[in-house]
N, C-alpha and C positions, 0 to 999 in steps of 0.2 A: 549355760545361762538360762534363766526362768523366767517367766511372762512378767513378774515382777519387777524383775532387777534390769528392765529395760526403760534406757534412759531417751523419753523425747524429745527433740531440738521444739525451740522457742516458734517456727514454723518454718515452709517454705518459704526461700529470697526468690523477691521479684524479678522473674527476666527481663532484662534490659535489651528493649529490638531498636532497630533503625538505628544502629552505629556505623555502620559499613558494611561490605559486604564480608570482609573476612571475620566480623566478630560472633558470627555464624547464626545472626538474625539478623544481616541488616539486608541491604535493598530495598525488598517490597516489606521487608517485618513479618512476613506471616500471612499477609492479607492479600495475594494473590497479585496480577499484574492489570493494572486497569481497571474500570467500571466501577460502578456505584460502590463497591462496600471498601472500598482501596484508600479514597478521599477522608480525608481528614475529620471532617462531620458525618461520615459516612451513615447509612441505614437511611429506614424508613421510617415510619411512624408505624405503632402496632396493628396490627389487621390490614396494613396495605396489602392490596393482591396484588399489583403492576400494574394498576389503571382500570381490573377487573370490578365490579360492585364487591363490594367486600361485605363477607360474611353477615356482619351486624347491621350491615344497612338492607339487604336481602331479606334476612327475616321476618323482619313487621309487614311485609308485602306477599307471603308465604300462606296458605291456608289457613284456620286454625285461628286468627290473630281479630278474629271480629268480635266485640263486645254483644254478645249476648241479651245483658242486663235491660230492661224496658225505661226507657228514658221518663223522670218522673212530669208529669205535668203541673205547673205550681198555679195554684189556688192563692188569694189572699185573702186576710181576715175580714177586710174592708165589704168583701164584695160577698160575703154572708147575712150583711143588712139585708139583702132583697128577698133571700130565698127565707123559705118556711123551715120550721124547724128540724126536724130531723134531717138532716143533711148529708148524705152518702152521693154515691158513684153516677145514679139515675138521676137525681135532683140537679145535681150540679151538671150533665150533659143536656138535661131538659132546659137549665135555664143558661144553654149556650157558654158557657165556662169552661167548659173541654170536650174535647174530640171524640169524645165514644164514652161509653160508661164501662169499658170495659179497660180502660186505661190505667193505671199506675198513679195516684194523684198527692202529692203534698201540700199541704197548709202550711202557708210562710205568712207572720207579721208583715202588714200591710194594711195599712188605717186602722181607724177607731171601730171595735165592735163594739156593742152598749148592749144589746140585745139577747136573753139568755137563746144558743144553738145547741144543740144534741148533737155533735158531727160525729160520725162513722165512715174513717176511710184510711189510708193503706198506710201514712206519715204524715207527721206535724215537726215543726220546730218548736222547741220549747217555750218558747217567746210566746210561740202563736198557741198551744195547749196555756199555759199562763192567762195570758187572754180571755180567751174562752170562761177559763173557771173565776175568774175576777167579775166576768158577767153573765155569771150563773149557770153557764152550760158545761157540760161534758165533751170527754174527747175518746173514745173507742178506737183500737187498729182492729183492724178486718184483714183479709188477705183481698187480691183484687180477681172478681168475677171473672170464670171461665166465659168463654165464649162457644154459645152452643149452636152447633151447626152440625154438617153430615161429615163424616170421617169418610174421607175417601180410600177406598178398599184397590189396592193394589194388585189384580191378578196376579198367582203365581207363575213363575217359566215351566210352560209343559215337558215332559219329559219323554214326547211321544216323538218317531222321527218318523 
């Protein structure tokens, strides 16, 4: 006979358990004697440990898992009436509109501006650039201002005993 000329059946017939005990699956069927997996709806749900914290809930709690990203500060366009024109990161801290000039800053629609601004800063909404150029000003990204200070110098571990 050759690899060929062999004939496959249509598939495996399903075993039939829990007929009795002599039909040589009945009783328990397969599923052991008692406890949770024996019952009729038996199992868990996926990722149960046995009441443990289960794996996927674990994780997000885990090192590693902290956003990084600088949360951005929103600006609206309303509140450009007041400041002078060129308007970046110093201006807008000066005139108490955000927390530092060293911050991360977006321009979001928000009132009427009428007034042509020059703004330089890190994002805008389209809305709010739209704006801007309907009254005569410009919108420039920058990146956002390092913050200059002392880098503190970490001694080395001596290697003297």
């Amino acid at each position: 006979m050759k690899y060929h000329e062999l004939k496959v059946s249509a598939g495996r017939k399903r075993r039939q358990v829990g007929r009795g005990i002599s039909a040589g699956r009945g009783k328990a069927a397969g599923r052991g004697t008692k406890g949770q997996g024996s019952r009729k709806s038996s199992g868990v749900r996926p990722g149960f440990e046995g009441g443990q914290m289960p794996l996927y809930m674990r994780l997000p709690k885990l090192r590693g898992f902290k956003s990084h990203r600088p949360q951005a500060e929103i600006v609206y366009t309303g509140q450009l009436e007041k400041l002078k024109s060129p308007v970046d990161n110093k201006t807008l801290f000066e005139a108490g509109l955000v927390s530092s000039s060293h911050t991360y800053v977006k321009l979001v629609i928000g009132g009427k501006l009428t007034t042509k601004r020059n703004v330089r800063l890190q994002a805008a909404s389209a809305t709010a650039i739209n704006q801007l150029q309907e009254a005569g000003g410009s919108f420039t990204t920058i990146d956002r201002q390092p913050r200059s200070g002392k880098v503190k110098k970490v001694p080395l571990p001596s290697t003297e005993k």
